[in-house]
N, C-alpha and C positions, 0 to 999 in steps of 0.2 A: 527101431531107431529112437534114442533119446531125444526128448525134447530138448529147446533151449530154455535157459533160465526164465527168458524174457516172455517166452511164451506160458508157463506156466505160470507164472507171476499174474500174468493177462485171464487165464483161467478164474484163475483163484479169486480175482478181484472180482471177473461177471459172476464167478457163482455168489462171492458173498453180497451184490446189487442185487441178483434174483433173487434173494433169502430175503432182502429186505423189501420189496416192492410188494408184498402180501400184507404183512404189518403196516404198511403206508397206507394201502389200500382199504385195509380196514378200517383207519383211523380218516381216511378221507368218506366214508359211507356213513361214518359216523354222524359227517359233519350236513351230511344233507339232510332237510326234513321237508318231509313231506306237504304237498301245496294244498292249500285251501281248494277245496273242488267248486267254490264258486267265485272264486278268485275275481275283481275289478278286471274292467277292460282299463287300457291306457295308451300310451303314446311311445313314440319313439323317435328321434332323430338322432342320424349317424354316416358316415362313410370313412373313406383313407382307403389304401392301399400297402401291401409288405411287401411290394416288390423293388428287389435291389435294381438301383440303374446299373447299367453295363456301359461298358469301354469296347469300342474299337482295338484290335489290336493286328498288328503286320505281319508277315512271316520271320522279316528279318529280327525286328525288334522283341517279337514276343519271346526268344527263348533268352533274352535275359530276362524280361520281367517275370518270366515263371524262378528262375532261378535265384531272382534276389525278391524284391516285394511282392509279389505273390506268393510264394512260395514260402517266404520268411512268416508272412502274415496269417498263410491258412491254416500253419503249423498250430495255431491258437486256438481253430475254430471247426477245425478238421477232423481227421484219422486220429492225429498224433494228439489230442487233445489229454490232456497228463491229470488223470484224476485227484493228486495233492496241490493243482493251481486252479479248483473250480471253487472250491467253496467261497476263499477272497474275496470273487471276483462277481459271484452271482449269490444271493440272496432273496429274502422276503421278509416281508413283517405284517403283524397279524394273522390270528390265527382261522382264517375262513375260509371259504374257497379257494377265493386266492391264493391264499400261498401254499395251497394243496397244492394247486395245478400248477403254479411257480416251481414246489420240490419234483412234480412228479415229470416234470421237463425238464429239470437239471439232470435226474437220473437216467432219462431216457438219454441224453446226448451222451452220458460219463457212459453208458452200459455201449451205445454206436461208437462211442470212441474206440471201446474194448475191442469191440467186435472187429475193428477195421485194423488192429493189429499195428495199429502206430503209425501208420503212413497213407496220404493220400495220392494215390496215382497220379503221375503227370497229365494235367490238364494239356490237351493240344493235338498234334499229328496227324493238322490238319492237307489238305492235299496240296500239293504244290508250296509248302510251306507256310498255308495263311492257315491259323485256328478262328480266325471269325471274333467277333464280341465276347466278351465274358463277363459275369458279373463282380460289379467292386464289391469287394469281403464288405459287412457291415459288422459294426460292433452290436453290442447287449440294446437288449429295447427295454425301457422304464413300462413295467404294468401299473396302473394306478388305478384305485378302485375308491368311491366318494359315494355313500350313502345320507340320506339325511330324512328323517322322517320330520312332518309339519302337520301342525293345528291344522284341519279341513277350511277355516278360516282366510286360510291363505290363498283365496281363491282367484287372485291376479297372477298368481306364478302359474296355476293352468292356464289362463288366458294369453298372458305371454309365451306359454313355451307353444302354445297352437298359432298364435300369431309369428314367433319364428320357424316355425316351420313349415310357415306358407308364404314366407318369402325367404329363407336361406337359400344360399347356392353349396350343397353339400357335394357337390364332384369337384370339388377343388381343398388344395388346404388352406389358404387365405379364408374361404368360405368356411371351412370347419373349424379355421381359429374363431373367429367372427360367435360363431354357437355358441363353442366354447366360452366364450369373455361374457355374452349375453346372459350366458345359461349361471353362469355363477356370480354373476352381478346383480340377476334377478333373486337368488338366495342371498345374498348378502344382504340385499336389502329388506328381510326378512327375519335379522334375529329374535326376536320377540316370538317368532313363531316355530322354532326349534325344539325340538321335544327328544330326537333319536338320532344318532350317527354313529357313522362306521368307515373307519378310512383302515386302507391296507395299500403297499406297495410293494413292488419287485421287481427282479429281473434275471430277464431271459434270454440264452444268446439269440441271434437274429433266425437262424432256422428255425426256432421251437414257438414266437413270438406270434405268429400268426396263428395257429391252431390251440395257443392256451387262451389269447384273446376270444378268438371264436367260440370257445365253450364257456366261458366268463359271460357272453354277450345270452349265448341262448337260456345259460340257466337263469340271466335275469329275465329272458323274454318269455321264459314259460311258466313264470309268475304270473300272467297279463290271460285273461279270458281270450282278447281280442286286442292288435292294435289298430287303433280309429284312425287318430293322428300320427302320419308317417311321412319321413322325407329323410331316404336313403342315398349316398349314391345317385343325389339328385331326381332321384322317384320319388313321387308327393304319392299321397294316396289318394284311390280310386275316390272318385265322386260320391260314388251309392252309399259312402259310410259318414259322410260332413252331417245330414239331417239324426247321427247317433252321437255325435261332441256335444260338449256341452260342461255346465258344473255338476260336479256330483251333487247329491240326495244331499237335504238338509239336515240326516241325521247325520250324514259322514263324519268321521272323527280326525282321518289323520290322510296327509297327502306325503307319496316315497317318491324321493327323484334320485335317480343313480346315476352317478357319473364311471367312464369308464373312458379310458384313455392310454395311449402306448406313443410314448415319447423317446426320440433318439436320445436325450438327453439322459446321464442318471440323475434321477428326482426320488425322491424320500416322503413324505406325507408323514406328520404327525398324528397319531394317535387322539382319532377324536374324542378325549375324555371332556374337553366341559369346552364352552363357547369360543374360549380363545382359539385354542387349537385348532376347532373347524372352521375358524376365520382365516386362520393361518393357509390352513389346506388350501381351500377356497382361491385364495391370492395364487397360490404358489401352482394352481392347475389355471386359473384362468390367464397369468402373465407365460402361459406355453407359447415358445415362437409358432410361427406358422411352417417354417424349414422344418422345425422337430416335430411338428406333429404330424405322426404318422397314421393313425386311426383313433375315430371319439363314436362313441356311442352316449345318448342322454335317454334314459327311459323311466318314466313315469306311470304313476298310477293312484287314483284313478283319471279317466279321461271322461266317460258316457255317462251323458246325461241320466243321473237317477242311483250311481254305481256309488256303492258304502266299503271303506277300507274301516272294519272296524281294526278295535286295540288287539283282538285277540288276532284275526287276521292277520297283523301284521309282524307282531310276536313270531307267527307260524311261518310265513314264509320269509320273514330278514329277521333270523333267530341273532345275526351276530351285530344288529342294531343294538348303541349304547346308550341310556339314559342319561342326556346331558347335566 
């Protein structure tokens, strides 16, 4: 039996994404180096969640809303998703991890789109006419990624980011805006002590958003020996590790705070090449509403009492740290 046009069209395209996902691949292993095996312990506060709210929906009512705005809408984010309307619309900038893992979510959805043959099954046929809840479509989420290395000097921006993390209320987004404003307000008030940065942004549609975040979050977490100072998700951390905080060693050279953030909004970050522009950033991640902020992570290092982030250290694991 021949094929249709449109299906071989569909072929053709997955095989030339799988041709290209090797060479992606390699040029993303590239970009990882290898962590210092005595890497600072440090800190961390963060929470949010990626889950879409849902809608109620009726038996009578639901089959027009599949048919017009649902239907109209998933067409975008779906099966049908049209490989010459992705690129527009989702991008990245800078060249680190991030926007590895920014391309390499773009290609996974363009390659599910392929695969699903251009159409998304009717949502519904539920019993007696009622399909139950469904989730509202969400649009692209903003990945934001804020590095900044500091003089070990800086030794109130430790004390602040352990003093908010023992009183933030991170299960909420009010509470994780709150960090947020805190946490770049305490850099701000710091330029003098600026040495290193690195800002990248992107975005990702709303399915792919949550598991490129998550792997952004752990590569920075397994930079960290240990985290002392924690307050996730509204979990502070265990008792038995408060007599291991403290300032680091007085030979310490340099203190990394990363910021990391996923906003409904699309947001941009400029390229931290010299002080302005990390000022810039700064503004533009701490003025994030509380509506839009959908997950923040802040992770620092060092935290424990005695623990040295030398120059060379920090070279090795934030290789895409820029000399202000």
């Amino acid at each position: 039996m021949a094929h249709s046009p449109n299906r071989l069209s569909n072929r053709a395209i997955h095989r030339l994404l799988s041709g290209l996902m090797v060479p992606v691949l390699l040029v993303g292993l590239l970009l990882i180096h290898p962590l210092p095996s005595d890497a600072a312990r440090g800190g961390r506060i963060g929470g949010g969640s990626f889950r879409a709210p849902s809608m109620p929906r009726s038996g009578g009512y639901g089959g027009g809303v599949r048919g017009g705005y649902n239907g109209g809408y998933n067409r975008g984010y779906g099966g049908g998703f049209g490989f010459p309307f992705i690129i527009p619309i989702f991008g990245f900038g800078g060249g680190g991890l991030l926007g590895f893992l920014v391309l390499m979510a773009i290609v996974g959805v363009v390659v599910n789109a392929v695969r699903g043959g251009g159409g998304r099954p009717a949502i519904g046929g539920g019993v007696g006419g009622y399909d139950g809840p469904r989730e509202i479509p969400m649009g692209p989420v903003s990945l934001l990624q804020l590095q900044i290395g500091l003089l070990a000097s800086a030794k109130d921006l430790q004390t602040d980011l352990r003093a908010l993390a023992s009183s933030a209320d991170t299960s909420s987004a009010s509470g994780l805006q709150r960090v947020l404003q805190d946490t770049t307000l305490a850099l701000l008030r710091q330029p003098d002590l600026w040495v290193y940065a690195n800002a990248e942004s992107g975005s990702v549609p709303f399915n792919a958003a949550e598991s490129t975040f998550n792997r952004l979050s752990m590569t920075e977490r397994s930079k960290l020996r240990e985290e002392l100072t924690t307050n996730v998700g509204g979990v502070r951390s265990n008792v038995d590790t408060i007599a291991s905080r403290g300032d680091a060693d007085a030979t310490n050279e340099f203190i990394v705070v990363t910021l990391l953030v996923a906003s409904r909004r699309p947001v941009t970050l400029k390229k931290a090449d010299n002080g302005e522009d990390l000022r810039e950033s700064l503004r533009i991640l701490g003025s994030t509403a509380s509506s839009d902020l959908i997950a923040l992570e802040v992770i620092w290092q060092p935290d424990g009492a005695g623990d040295v982030l030398s120059a060379d250290e920090l070279v090795t694991a934030y290789p895409n740290l820029q000399h202000l």
